[in-house]
N, C-alpha and C positions, 0 to 999 in steps of 0.2 A: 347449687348454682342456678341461677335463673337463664333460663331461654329466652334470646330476643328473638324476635319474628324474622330476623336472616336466619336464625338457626335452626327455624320447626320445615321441616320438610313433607313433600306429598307422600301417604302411605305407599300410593299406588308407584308410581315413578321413581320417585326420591330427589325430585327437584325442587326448587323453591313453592312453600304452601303459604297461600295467603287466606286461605278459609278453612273454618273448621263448621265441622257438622254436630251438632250436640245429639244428634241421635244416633251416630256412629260412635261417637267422642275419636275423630280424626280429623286432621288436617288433610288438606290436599292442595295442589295447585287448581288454576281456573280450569283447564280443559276439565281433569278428572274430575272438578266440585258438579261441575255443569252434568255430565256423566251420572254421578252416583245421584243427582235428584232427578234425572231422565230413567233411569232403573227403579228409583222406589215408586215413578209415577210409574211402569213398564210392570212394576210388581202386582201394582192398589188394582190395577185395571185387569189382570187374570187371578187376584185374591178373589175380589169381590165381582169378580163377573159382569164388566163394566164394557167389552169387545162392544155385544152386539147394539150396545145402548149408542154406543158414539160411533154407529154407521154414517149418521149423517146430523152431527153436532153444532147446538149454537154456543157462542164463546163469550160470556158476557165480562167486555174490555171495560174498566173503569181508567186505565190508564195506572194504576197502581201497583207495587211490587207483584202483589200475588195474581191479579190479571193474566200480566203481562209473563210473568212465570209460566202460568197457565197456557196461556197460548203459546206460547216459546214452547214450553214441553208438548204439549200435542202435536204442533205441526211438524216436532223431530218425529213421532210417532205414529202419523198417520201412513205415511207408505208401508209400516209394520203391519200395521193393522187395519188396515183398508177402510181408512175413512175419510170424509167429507168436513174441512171446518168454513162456516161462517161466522164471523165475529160480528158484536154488536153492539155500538156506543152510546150512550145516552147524556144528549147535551140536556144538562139540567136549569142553565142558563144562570150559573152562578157567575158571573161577573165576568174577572179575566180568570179563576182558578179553571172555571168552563173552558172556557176560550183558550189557553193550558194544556190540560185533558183532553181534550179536541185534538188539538195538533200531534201531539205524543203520541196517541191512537193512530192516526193515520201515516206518521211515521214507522211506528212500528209494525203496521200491517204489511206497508209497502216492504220494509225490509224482509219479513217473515212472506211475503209472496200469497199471503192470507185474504178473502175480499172479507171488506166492510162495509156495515150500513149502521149510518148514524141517523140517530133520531134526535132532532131539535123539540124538545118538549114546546118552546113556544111555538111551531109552527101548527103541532098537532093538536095544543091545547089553547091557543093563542095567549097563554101564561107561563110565566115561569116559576121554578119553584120558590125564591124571595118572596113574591109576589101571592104564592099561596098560602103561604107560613105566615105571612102578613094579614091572609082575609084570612082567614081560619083558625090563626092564633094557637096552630097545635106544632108538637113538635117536630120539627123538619126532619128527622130520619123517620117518622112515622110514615111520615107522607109518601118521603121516599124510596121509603122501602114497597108502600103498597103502587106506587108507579113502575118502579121497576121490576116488581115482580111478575105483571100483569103486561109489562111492554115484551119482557120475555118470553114470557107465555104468548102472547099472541102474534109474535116473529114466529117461535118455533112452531105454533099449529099454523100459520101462515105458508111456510117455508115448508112444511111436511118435516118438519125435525124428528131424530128420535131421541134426541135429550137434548135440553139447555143445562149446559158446564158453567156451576160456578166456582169462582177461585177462591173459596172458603178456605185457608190453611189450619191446619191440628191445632193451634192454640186457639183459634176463633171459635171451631166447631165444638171442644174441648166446653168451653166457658159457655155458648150456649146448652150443653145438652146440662151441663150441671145449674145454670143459671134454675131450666128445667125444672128438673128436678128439687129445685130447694125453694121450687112455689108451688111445688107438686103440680105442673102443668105436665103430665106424663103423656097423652097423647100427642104433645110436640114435640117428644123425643125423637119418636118416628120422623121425622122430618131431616133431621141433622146426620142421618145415616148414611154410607156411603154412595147411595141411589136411593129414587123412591119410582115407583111405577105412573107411566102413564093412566091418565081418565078417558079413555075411548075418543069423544073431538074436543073434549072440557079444559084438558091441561096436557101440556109435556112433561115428560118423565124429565127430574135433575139428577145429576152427577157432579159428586163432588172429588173429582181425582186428584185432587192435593191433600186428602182426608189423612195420610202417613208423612205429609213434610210439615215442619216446622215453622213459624214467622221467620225465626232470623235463617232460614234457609233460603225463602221466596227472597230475603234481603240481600241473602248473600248471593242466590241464582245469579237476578239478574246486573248484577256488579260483576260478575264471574263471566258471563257470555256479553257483557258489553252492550247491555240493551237500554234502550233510553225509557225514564219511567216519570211517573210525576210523585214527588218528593216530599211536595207541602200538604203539608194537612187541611181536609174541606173545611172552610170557615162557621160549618153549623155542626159540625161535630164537638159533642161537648164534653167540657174539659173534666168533668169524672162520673163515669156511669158504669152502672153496674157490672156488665162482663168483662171492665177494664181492671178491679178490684179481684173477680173470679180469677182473670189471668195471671195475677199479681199471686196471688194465694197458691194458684200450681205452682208456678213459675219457682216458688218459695218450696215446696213439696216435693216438685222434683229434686231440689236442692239435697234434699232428705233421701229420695228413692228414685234414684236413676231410671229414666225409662217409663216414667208413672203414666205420663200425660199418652202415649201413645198407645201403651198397654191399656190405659183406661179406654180410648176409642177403640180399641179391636174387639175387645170386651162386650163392649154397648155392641159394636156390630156384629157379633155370636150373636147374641140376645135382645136383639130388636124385635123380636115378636113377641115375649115377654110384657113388652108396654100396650097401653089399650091403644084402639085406633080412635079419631077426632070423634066425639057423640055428634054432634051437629049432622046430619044429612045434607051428603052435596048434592047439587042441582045446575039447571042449567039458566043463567043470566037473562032475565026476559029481554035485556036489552041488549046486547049484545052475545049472548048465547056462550060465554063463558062460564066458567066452573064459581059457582057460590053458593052460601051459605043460606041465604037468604033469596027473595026474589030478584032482587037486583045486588051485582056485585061490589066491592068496597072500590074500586075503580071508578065503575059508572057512579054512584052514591057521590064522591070525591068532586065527580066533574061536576052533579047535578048541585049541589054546595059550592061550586066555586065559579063557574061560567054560566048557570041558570038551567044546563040542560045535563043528562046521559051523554058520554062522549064515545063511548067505547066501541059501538057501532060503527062511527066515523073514524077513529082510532082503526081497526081493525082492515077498513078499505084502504089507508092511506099506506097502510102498512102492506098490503098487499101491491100496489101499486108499486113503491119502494123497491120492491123486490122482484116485481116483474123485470124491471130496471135493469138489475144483475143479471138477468139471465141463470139463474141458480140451475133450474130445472131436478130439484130434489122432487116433486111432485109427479112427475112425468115418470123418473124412476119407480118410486114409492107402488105407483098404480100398475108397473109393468110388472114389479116382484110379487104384485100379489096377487 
């Protein structure tokens, strides 16, 4: 006889379950769903020794399930574990999906009691990302990925962070480390691990504390605590690429062997020293004095190709400024502890 959904109940309680957890394989109702992915984050964060990195964290909100997950679970967790979160938005200036994501961000800050600082790419760049994709002609998650990598990084060394938390969940991280792997690009494995260490003033250390929860988990979180999220997909995401196929392929494998996809990231994370580190010698950004490969970084290079100059330097004051703003005062800490 088939079960209808009034008749699956919560393991925990025994009242009505409207979510099920594919990494438990249980149902449960909202309260307890919400719960048990506040426990696997409460887990990820004393497995992998994540306490001392998120004393004083940046939260980077896209506005999206895993985000907003993200942040939702931390700030149940920081009175536990005595941390600081600032969150950080980046308006990309995509049309109204921006203007969207914007607003959802600062609703859900306000709710969460969380501060925010948003960044208007056009105001720092006098461009937006349409508009760079357009002169430059290269892929728009390229681009974007190296903006906000680099916007992150220079909040968090701004702000005295000791990690920028991104909302990467297990089948993201999952499909990037095999992505990896099957171009044999093995010193970017390192990267997808459940932490990586800071570079002295170069870079902030990342955290990925959703590294043991699932997509349709972050899906189902925040449907579960009743959080407002943005829904529609970015207009320059495209419609089939590579890690979306990887994921298809676990997704398929798990089918086969229960537990794969997460046993496979625990795995990689035993054995992350195993893989080589980047050969490239990092250095410091003649123009802006961030972490690169080169003499000048993939950020500054971006702006000097698309507005005629290095921006990053200027990037880096306005951001400070920003933040003056807040009144954070992690900096003033940072230099008393040590």
């Amino acid at each position: 006889m088939t079960r209808t959904r009034k008749d699956l109940r919560c393991s925990v309680c025994g009242g009505n379950a409207s979510y099920f957890s594919p990494a438990l394989r249980r149902y449960f109702c909202d309260e307890h769903f919400v719960d048990i992915i506040v426990d696997r984050v409460r887990r990820s964060i004393n497995k992998y020794k994540l306490a001392d990195k998120l004393k004083h964290v940046v939260v980077g909100l896209s506005g999206g399930k895993d985000s907003v997950t993200l942040l939702s679970v931390l700030q149940r967790l920081a009175n536990e574990f005595g941390f600081e979160i600032l969150a950080v938005h980046i308006n990309l200036g995509i049309g109204e999906y921006s203007k969207h994501s914007e607003q959802v961000c600062r609703e859900i800050a306000r709710k969460l009691n969380v501060p925010l600082l948003v960044l208007n790419l056009a105001d720092l760049l006098g461009v937006t990302l349409p508009q760079m994709v357009k002169k430059l002609k290269r892929p728009a998650c390229s681009i974007c990925g190296t903006i906000k990598r680099y916007l992150f990084n220079v909040v968090g060394i701004e702000a005295c962070a000791t990690a920028v938390a991104l909302g990467h969940n297990a089948d993201d991280i999952a499909a990037y480390i095999l992505k990896n792997f099957l171009l044999q690009d093995l010193s970017a494995i390192k990267k997808h691990g459940p932490a990586t260490d800071p570079l002295d003033s170069l870079a902030v250390g990342r955290v990925r504390p959703l590294y043991e929860v699932l997509e349709d988990e972050t899906r189902s979180y925040v449907k579960a605590a009743k959080l407002p999220f943005v829904e529609t997909t970015c207009p320059f995401k495209p419609r089939r690429y590579f890690e979306a196929t990887i994921k298809k392929a676990l997704e398929f494998l798990e089918g086969e062997v229960k537990g794969l996809r997460l046993d496979f990231l625990r795995r990689i994370a035993k054995n992350l020293d195993v893989y080589p580190n980047p050969s490239e010698p990092l250095r410091s950004c003649s123009v802006c004095g961030l972490i690169s490969s080169a003499e000048i970084c993939a950020f500054c290079k971006l702006t000097l190709r698309v507005v005629g100059k290095p921006l990053g330097a200027s990037v880096r004051q306005r951001v400070r400024e920003a933040l003056a703003s807040l009144g954070l005062g992690w900096c003033k800490k940072s230099s008393k502890s040590s």
